[in-house]
C-alpha positions in Angstrom: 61.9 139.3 256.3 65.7 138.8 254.7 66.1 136.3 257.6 62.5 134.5 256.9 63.0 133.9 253.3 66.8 133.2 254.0 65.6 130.3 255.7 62.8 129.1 253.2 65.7 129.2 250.4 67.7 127.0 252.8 65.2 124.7 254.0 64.8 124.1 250.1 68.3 123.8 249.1 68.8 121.0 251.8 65.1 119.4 250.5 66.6 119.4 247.1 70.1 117.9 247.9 68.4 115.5 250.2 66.4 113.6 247.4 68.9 114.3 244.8 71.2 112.1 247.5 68.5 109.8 247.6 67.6 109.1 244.1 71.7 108.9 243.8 71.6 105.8 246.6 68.5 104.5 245.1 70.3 104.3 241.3 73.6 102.7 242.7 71.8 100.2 244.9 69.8 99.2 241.8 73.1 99.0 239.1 74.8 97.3 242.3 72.5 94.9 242.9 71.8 93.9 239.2 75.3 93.3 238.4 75.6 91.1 241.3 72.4 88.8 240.1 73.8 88.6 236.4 77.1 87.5 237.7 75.7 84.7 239.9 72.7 84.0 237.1 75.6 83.8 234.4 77.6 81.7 236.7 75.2 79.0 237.0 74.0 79.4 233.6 77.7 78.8 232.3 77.3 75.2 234.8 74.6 73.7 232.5 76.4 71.8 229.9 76.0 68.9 228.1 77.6 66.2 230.4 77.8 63.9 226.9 79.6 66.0 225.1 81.8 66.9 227.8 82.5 63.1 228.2 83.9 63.6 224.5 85.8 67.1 225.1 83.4 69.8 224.1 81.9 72.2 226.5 78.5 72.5 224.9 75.7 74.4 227.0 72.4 73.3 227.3 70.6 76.9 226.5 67.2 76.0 228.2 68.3 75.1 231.6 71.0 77.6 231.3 68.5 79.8 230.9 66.0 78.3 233.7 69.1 78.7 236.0 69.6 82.4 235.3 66.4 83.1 235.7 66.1 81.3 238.7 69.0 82.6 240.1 67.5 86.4 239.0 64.3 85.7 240.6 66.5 84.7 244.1 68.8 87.8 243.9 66.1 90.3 243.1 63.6 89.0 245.1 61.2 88.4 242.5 58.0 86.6 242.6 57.7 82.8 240.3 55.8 84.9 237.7 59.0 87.7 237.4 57.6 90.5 238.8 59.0 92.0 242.4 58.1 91.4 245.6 56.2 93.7 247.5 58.8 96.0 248.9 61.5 95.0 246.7 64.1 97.4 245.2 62.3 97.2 241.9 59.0 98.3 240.7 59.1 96.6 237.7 60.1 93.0 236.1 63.8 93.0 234.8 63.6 91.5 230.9 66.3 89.3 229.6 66.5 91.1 226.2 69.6 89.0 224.7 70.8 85.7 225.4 73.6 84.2 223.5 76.1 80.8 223.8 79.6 80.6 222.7 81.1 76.8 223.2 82.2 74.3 221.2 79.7 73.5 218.8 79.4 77.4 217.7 81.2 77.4 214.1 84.1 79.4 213.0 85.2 79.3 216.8 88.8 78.9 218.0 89.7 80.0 221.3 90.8 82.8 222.6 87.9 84.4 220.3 86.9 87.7 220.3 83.2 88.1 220.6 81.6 91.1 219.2 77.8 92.1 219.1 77.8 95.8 217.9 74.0 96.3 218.1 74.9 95.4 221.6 77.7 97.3 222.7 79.2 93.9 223.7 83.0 93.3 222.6 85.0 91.1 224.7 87.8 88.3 224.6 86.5 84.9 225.4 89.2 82.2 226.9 86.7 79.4 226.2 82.8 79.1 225.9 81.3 81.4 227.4 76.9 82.6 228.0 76.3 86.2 227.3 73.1 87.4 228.8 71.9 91.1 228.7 69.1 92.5 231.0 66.8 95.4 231.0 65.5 97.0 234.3 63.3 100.1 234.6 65.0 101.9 236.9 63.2 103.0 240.6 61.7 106.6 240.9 62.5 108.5 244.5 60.6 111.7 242.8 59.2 113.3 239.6 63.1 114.9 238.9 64.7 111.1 239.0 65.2 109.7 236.0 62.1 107.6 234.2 64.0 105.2 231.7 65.7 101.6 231.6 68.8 100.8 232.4 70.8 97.9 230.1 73.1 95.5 232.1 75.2 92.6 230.5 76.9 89.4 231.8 79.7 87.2 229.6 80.2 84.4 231.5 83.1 82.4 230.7 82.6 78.1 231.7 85.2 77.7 234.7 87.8 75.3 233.0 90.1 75.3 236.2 
């Protein structure tokens, strides 16, 4: 009987580490494969500038096809359908929402390179070399049982425009 129930506790024990390992894989699959989507989505955001004003020596984004690009460029990374919601048998369950957007360039007042951008509400605080998009995301975060954890998770790109 010792042996019996011995066994039932260990079958358990390696049930429990198994989808503890799981949900674990499933949660950095999901942060690794959102930060790689906001870096290319902020990259070709940061792309779409005024070729006028550049002509003149301003780096001045054009915010709606910088955002159309990052979207796009989301909806290729994380395999996302043309309305924003996931493919089926995607990573995600759930459409990732782009719950900031923000430009820093050359027509923003009051800026002078290097700048320091800060966006407390945010948690954003970071040194800019020259205009730059700032995008954050929010994704609901997969479920591998009822123990995983049911909330959002909040990822942010600052994307400087490549001046080299």
């Amino acid at each position: 009987m010792k042996r019996a129930l011995l066994l039932m506790y260990v079958i358990l024990l390696f049930l429990y580490t198994t989808s503890f390992e799981a949900d674990r894989f499933i949660t950095s699959t999901t942060h690794n494969r959102l930060k790689f989507a906001l870096n290319h989505g902020g990259h070709d955001a940061a792309l779409q500038i005024d070729k006028g004003e550049l002509a003149e020596g301003r780096i001045v984004f054009r915010p709606p096809a910088a955002r159309a690009a990052f979207e796009a460029a989301l909806q290729f990374n994380l395999q996302l359908l043309a309305n924003g919601t996931p493919m089926e048998g995607s990573l995600l369950h759930s459409a990732p929402l782009i719950v900031f957007e923000d430009y820093v360039d050359d027509r923003t007042p009051g800026v002078v390179f290097p700048y320091r951008y800060v966006q407390e509400s945010r948690l954003i605080d970071k040194v800019l070399k020259g205009p730059a998009v700032v995008y954050q995301v929010k994704v609901k975060l997969p479920r591998t049982n009822a123990l995983s954890f049911d909330g959002y998770i909040y990822k942010t790109v600052v994307y400087e425009y490549p001046l080299l």
